[in-house]
C-alpha positions as CSV (number, residue, x, y, z in Angstrom):
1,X,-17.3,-13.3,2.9
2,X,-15.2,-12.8,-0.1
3,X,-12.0,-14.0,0.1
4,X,-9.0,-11.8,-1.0
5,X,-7.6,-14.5,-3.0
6,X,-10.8,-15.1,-4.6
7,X,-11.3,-11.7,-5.6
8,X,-8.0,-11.2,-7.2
9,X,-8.1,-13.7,-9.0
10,X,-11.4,-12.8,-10.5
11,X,-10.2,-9.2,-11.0
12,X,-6.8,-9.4,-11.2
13,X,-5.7,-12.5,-12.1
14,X,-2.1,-13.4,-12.2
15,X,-1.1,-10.5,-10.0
16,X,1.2,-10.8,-7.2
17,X,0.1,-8.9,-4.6
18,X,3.3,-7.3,-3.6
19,X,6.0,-4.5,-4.3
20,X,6.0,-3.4,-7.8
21,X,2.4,-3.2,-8.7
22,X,2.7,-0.7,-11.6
23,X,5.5,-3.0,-13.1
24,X,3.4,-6.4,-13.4
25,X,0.0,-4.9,-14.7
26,X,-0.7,-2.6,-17.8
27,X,-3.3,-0.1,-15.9
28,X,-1.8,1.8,-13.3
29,X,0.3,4.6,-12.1
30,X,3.2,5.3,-10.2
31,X,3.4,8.3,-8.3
32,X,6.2,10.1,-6.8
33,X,5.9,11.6,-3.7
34,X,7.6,14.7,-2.1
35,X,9.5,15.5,-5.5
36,X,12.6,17.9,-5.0
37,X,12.4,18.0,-1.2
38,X,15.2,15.4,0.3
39,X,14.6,14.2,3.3
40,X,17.5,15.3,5.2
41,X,18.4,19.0,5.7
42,X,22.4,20.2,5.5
43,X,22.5,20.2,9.3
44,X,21.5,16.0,9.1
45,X,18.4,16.9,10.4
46,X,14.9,15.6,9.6
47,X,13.3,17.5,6.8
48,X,9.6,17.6,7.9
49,X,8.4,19.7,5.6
50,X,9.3,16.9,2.8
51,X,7.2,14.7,4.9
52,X,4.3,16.8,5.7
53,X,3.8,17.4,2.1
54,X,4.1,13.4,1.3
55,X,1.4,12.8,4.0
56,X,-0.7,15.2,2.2
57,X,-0.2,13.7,-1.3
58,X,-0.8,10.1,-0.5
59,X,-4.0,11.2,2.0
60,X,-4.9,13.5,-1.3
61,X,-5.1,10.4,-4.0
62,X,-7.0,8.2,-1.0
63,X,-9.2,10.6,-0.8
64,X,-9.7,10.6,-4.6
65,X,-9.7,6.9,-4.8
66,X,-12.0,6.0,-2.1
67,X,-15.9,6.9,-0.9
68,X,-17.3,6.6,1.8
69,X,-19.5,4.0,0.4
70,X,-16.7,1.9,-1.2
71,X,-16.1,-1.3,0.2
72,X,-12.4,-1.7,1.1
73,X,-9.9,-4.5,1.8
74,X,-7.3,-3.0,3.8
75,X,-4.3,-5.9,3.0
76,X,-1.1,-6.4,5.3
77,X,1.7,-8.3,4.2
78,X,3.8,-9.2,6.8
79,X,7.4,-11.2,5.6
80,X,8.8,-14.0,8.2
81,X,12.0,-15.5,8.8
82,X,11.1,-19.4,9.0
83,X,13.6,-19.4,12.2
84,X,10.7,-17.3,13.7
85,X,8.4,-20.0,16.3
86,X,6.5,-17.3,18.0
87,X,2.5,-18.0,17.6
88,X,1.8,-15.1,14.5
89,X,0.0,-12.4,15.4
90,X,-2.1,-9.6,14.0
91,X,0.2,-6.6,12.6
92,X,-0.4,-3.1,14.6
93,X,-2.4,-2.0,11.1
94,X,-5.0,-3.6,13.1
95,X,-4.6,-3.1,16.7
96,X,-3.6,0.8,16.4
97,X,-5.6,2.0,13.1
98,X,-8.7,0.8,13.1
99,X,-11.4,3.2,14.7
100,X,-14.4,0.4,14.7
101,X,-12.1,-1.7,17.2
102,X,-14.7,-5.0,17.3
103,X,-13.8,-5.0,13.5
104,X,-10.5,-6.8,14.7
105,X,-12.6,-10.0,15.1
106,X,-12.9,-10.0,11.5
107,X,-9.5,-9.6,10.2
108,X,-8.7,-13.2,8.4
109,X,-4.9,-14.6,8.4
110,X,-3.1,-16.8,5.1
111,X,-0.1,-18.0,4.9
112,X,2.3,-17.8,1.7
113,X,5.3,-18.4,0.0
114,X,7.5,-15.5,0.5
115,X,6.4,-13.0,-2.3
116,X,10.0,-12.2,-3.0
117,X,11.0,-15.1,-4.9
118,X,13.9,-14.7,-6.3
119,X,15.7,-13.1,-3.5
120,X,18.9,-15.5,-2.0
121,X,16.6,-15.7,1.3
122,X,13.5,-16.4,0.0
123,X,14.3,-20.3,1.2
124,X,14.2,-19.1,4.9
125,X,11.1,-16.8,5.2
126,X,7.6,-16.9,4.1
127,X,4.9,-14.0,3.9
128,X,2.0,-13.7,6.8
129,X,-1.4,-12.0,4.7
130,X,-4.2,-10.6,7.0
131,X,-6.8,-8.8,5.6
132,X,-10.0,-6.9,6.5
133,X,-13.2,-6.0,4.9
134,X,-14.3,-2.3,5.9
135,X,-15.4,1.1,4.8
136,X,-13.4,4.1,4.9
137,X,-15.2,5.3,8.5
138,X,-13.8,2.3,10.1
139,X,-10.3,3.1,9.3
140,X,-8.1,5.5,11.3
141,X,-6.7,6.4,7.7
142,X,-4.8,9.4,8.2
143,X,-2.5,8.1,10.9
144,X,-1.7,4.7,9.3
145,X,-1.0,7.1,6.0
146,X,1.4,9.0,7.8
147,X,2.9,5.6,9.7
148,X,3.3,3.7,6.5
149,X,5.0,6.6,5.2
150,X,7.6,6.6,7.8
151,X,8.9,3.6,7.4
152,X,12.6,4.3,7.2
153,X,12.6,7.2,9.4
154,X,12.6,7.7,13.3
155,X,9.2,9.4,13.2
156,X,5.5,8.5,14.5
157,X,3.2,6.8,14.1
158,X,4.6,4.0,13.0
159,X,4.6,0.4,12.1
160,X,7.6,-1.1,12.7
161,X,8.3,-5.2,12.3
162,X,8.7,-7.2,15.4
163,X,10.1,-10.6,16.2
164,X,12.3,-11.9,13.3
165,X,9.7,-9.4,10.6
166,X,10.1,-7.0,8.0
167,X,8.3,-4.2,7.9
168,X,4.7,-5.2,6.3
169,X,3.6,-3.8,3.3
170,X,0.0,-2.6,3.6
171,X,-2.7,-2.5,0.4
172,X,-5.6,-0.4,0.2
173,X,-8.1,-2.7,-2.0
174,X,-11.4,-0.5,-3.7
175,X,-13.9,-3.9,-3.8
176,X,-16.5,-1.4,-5.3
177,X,-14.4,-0.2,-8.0
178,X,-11.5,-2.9,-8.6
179,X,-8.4,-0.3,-7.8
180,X,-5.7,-1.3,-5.6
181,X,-3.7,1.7,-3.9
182,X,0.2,1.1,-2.3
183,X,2.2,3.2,-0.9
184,X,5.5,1.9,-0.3
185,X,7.5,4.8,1.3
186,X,7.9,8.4,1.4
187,X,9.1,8.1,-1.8
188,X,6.0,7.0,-3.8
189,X,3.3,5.0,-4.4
190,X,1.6,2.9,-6.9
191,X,-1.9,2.9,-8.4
192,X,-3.5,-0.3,-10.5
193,X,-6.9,-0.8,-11.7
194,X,-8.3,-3.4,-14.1
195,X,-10.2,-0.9,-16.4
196,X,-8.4,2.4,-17.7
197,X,-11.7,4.4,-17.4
198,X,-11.6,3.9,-13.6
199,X,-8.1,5.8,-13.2
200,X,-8.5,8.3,-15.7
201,X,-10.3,11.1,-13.4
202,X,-6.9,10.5,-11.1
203,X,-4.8,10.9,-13.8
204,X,-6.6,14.2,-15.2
205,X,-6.4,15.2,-11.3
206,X,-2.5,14.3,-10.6
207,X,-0.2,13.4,-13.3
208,X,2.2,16.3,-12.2
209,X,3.0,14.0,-9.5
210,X,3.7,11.1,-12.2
211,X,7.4,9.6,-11.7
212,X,9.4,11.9,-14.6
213,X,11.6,8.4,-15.7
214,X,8.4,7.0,-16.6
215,X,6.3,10.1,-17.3
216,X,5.9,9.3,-20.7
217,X,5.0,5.1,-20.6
218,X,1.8,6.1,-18.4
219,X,1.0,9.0,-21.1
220,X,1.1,6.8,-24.1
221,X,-1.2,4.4,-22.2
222,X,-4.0,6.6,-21.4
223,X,-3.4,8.0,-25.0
224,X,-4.5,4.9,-26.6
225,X,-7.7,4.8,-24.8
């Protein structure tokens, strides 16, 4: 089996697989979700009409992004304090979204240096990385959408971090056709690919969802292709 390791560095060399994808690599996108709706209404209420239409954007450009017959890392970063002695366990990605449940005797575990480097804390805490091998049948992909986007809210499903953790970050890895999806909250999400060609359809399909402050950098680069 194919390492995740391995196969960014053939594909993506240099790339830190974290936060910030669109800023570190020259083809991608960066999408923002659920533009002009906040997320709290006047009456500091929950607006969940903002988040039913950011569930249906981000399930919208998966959609786009993945086949059925694409082969697909699904990628969990899960950030430590070093204080934290409890034996590491699998993140709930695994336990709660997975529909082909004996898949979680595959999921492989790394540890690395915390991703956030130049952070004051970066000295106490290191990154847990588990990562799967799957198609998009095997993955309960709607709900763990839907969770990932409610990260900072009081809403379900959801993630959540537990015993000294942040809340992981979760990567959605096309093996088939080398494009790596994030979404990092309700407020956007980022789209990377080492070959223009193989975003261009999804930029055709979406760019009114394109981030205005930096509408025009992703234009000029699919303009010089």
């Amino acid at each position: 089996m194919v390492e995740v390791k391995e196969y960014l560095n053939t594909y993506f060399p240099g790339l830190c697989l974290g936060a910030s994808l669109y800023n570190q690599w020259d083809t991608g996108i960066h999408f923002e979700l659920g533009e002009g709706i906040y997320q709290i209404k006047d009456d500091d209420t929950l607006n969940l009409d903002r988040f039913e239409r950011v569930y249906k954007q981000s399930l919208s450009i998966f959609n786009f992004l993945f086949s059925e017959q694409d082969d697909i890392f699904l990628v969990t970063n899960v950030y430590h304090h070093k204080s934290n002695k409890k034996r590491m366990r699998q993140t709930k990605v695994y336990d709660r979204f997975l529909k082909n449940k004996k898949l979680k005797f595959n999921v492989r575990q790394e540890t690395l240096p915390f991703i956030f480097a130049d952070e004051e804390e970066a000295d106490g805490c290191y990154t847990s990385r588990f990562f799967l091998k799957c198609k998009k049948r095997d993955l309960d992909y709607l709900l763990l959408i839907k969770a990932i986007c409610n990260e900072d809210f009081p809403l379900k499903p959801k993630l959540g971090g537990e015993n000294g953790s942040y809340y992981p970050d979760v990567f959605f890895i096309n093996a088939s056709k080398n494009i790596i999806f994030f979404i990092y909250d309700d407020r956007g999400c980022e789209v990377i690919s080492d070959q223009i060609e193989a975003l261009r359809p999804l930029y055709n399909e979406y760019k009114n969802w394109i981030a205005e402050y930096n509408r025009e950098e992703v234009e000029q680069t699919f303009k010089q292709f």
